[in-house]
N, C-alpha and C positions, 0 to 999 in steps of 0.2 A: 120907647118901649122895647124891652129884649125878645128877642126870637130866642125860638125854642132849639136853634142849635147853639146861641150864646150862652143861656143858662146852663147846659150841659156840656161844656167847655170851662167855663167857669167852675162849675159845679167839683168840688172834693172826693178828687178821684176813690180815695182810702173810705170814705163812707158808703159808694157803689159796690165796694169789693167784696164778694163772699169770702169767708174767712175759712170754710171749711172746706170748700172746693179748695181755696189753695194748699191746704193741707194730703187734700187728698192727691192733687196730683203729685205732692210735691213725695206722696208713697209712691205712687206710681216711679218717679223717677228712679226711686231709692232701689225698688222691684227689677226695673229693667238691666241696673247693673249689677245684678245680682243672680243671673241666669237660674243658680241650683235652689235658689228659695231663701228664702229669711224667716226665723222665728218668731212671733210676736215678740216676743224679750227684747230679740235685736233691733227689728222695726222700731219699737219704742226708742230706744238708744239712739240708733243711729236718726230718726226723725226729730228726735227732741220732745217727745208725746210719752202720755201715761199711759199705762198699759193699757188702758180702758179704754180709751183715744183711739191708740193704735190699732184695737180690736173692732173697735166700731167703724175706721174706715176700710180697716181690710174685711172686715165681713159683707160692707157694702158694696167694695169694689169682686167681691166673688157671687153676691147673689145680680150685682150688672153685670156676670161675665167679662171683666177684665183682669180677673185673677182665679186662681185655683188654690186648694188646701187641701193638701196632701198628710196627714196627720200633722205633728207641728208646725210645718212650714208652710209657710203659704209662695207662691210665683205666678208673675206676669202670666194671663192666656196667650192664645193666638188671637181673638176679638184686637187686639190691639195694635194687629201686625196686618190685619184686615184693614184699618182705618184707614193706618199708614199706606198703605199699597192703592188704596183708595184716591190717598191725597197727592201722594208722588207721581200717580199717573196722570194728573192734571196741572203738575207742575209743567209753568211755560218752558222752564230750561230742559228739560228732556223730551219733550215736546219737538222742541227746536234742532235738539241732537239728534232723534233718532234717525232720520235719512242719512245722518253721515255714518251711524252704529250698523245699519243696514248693508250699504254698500261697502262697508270696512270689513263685515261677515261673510257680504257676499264674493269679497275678492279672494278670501285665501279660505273659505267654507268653512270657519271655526264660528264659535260662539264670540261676539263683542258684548263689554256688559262694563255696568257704571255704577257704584257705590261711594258711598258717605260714612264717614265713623260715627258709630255710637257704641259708646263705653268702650267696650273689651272688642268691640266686634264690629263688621263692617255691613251696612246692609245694602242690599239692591236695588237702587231706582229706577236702572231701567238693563233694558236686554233686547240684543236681535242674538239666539240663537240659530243653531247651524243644523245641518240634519245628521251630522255624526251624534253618534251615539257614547254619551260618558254618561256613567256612572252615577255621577253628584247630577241629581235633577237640581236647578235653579231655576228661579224667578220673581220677580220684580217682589221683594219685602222679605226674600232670604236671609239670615243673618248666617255669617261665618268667620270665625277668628279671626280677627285682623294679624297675629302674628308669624300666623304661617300662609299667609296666601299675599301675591303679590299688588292687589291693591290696597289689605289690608299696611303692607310697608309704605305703598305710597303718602297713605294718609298717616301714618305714624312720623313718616321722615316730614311732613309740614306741619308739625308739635313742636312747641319753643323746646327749651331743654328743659327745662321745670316740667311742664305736663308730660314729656316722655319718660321723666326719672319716674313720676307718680306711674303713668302707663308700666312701665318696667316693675315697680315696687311690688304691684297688684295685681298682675294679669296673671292668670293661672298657665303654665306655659307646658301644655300635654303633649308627649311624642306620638302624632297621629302617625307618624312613618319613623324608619329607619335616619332620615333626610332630614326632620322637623327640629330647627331650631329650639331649641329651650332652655340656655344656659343666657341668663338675663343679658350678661356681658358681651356674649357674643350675638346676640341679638343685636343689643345698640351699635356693635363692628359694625353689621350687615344693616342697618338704619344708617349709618350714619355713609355708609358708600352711596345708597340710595339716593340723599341728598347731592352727594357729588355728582353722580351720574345721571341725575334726574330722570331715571326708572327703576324698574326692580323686575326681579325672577322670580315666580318658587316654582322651583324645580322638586315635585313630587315631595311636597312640606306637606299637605294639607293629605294627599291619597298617593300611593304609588300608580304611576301610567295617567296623570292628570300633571300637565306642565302648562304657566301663563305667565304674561308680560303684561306691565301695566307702566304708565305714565300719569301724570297730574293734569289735573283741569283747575288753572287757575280764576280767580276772580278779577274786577280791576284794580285790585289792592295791588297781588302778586300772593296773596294768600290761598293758599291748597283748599277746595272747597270738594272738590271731588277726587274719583280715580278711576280709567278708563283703562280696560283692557282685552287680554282675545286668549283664549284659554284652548289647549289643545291635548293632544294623546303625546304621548312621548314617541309613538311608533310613527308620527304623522312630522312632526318638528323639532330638531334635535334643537338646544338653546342659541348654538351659534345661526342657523336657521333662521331662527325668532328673531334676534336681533341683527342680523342682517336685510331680512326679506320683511319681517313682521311690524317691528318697531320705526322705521322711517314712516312708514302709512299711519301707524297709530299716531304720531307727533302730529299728523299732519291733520289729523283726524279732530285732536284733542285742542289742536290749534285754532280749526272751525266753531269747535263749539265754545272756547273762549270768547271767541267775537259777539258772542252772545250779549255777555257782560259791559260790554264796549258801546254797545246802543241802547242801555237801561238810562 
């Protein structure tokens, strides 16, 4: 006789599957790397869907508050950056890190904080700010260009070279300062020292009077899974500073929370 976990093992996975949820997330996905909005035209296009399709999942996904429509265009909400902040803070692995993100804050009183790449941009999983006071409020489900902020290069330098040429191809690359990277080519320079050096700088790429350092968190591959760092005023830590006084504690920091992976 089969038990009722045999049948459903056995059982055709592809006959189980909603076909229209996977459509829809699969707009969602399409939405999130697409910050400024999509047309329905282009949603159609680029999902593979008829205009109709396309209309009916993105109407669905703005009357569930996962998207907005702004006359033609439609874009991701915040609902969606809620879940995520939701689920991140219940992830074990940050969980496990933050004592070390704390006492790493509490030694030199900056902010320490941990993100992951998605598409263009790097978000927050987790955070022990500091009681100095900057400018850029952050917290846990922030998103921020990955190409002018220093853990955003972290996680760009553990991209084969095929996904960083696409990242290069695509990313919109805006002068938020004087300081900000935006010439594709010299971007990949400054990526690809990153990789040698296994850290990176931005030195007031992202805002003037906002400087940070970050390092990798690997996994047990040796593959970049995160980016760990401590962000500070320029008036507080000049970059030789940082990497002097700053950066030997964060290795060591970043080095704890890999041992994570090591007892999975």
């Amino acid at each position: 006789m089969k038990t009722g976990t045999e049948s459903i093992a056995r059982a055709d996975p592809k006959r189980d599957q909603v076909g229209s949820l996977a459509k829809g997330l699969a707009v969602m996905e399409i939405l999130a790397a697409h910050p400024s909005g999509l047309t329905l035209t282009e949603m159609a296009r680029k999902a593979g869907l008829t205009r109709a399709g396309a209309r009916r999942l993105l109407l669905t996904l703005v009357a569930a508050g996962h998207a907005t429509q702004n006359g033609r265009r439609f874009q991701l909400s915040s609902k969606l950056l809620a879940l995520a902040r939701t689920w991140l803070q219940g992830t074990p692995l940050w969980t496990f890190a933050e004592p070390f993100m704390r006492e790493l804050s509490a030694t030199f009183n900056e902010s320490c904080s941990a993100a992951i790449l998605a598409g263009e941009d790097v978000v927050y999983v987790a955070r022990a700010p500091s009681r100095a006071i900057l400018s850029v409020t952050l917290h846990v489900g922030t998103r921020l260009p990955a190409y002018c902020t220093s853990m955003g290069k972290i996680l760009l330098s553990g991209l084969d070279d095929e996904q960083l040429a696409t990242f290069l191809k695509k990313a919109v690359l805006k002068p938020n300062t004087p300081k900000t990277i935006t010439d594709p080519t010299a971007l990949r320079e400054a990526i690809e020292k990153v990789r040698r050096d296994g850290f990176a700088v931005a030195d007031e790429e992202l805002e003037l009077g906002l400087r940070s350092i970050a390092v990798p968190i690997h996994d047990g591959t040796g593959g970049t899974v995160a980016a760990l760092n401590v962000s500070t005023q320029t008036a507080r830590f000049s970059v030789a500073e940082m990497k002097r006084e700053i950066l030997p504690r964060l290795k060591e920091a970043a080095a704890k929370i890999e041992d994570y992976f090591l007892v999975q």
